[in-house]
C-alpha positions as CSV (number, residue, x, y, z in Angstrom):
1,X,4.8,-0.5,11.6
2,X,3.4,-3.6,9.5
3,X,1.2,-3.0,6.4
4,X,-1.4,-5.7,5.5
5,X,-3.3,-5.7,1.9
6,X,-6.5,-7.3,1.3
7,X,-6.3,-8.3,-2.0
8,X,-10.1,-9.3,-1.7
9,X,-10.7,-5.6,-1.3
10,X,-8.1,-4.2,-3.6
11,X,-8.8,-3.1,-7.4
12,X,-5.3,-2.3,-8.2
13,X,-5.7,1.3,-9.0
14,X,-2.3,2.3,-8.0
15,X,-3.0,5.3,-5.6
16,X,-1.0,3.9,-3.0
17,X,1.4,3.4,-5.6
18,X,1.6,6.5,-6.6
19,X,2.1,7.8,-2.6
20,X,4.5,5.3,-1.6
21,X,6.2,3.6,-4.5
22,X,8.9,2.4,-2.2
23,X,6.2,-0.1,-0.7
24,X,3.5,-0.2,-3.5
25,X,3.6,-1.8,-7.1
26,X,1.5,-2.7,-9.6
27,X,2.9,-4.8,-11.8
28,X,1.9,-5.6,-15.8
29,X,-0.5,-8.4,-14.3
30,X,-2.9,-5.5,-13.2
31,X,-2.0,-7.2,-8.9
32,X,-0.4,-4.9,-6.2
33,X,2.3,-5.9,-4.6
34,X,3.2,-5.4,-1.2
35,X,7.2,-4.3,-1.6
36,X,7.6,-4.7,2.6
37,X,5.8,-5.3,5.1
38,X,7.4,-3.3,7.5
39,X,8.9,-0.1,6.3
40,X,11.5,2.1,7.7
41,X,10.5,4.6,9.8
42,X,11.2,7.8,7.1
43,X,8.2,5.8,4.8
44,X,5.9,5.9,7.8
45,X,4.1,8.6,7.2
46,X,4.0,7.7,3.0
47,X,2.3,4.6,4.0
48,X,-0.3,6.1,6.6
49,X,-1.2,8.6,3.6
50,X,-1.0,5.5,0.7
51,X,-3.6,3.9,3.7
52,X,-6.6,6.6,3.9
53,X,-6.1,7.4,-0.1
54,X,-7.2,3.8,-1.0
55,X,-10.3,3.8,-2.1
56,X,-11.9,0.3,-1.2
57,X,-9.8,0.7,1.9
58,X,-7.8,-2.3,1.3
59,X,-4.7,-1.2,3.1
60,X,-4.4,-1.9,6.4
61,X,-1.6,-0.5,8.8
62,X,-0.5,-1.7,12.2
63,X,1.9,0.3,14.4
């Protein structure tokens, strides 16, 4: 699996955050940051739920 952001798309609101902290921050600067691009297998399923909470569908995930 490979997890893309579009930071063009993304306002930061911290769902995916909130559903896969291990792969999602947002920092004190209000950005998200992508933690890995490639999780381990046990966050799959974190990330695919992280992916169809977001909002402005920002997330993208591959795999």
């Amino acid at each position: 699996m490979r997890v893309e952001v579009d930071h063009d798309q993304c306002e930061s609101n911290a769902l995916c955050m909130g559903r896969a902290p291990e792969v999602f921050e947002v920092r004190d600067d209000d950005f998200l940051y992508l933690l890995t691009e490639e999780p381990s297998p046990e966050l799959h399923e974190k990330v695919r739920q992280a992916e169809r909470l977001c909002p402005k569908r920002a997330i993208t995930v591959h795999g």
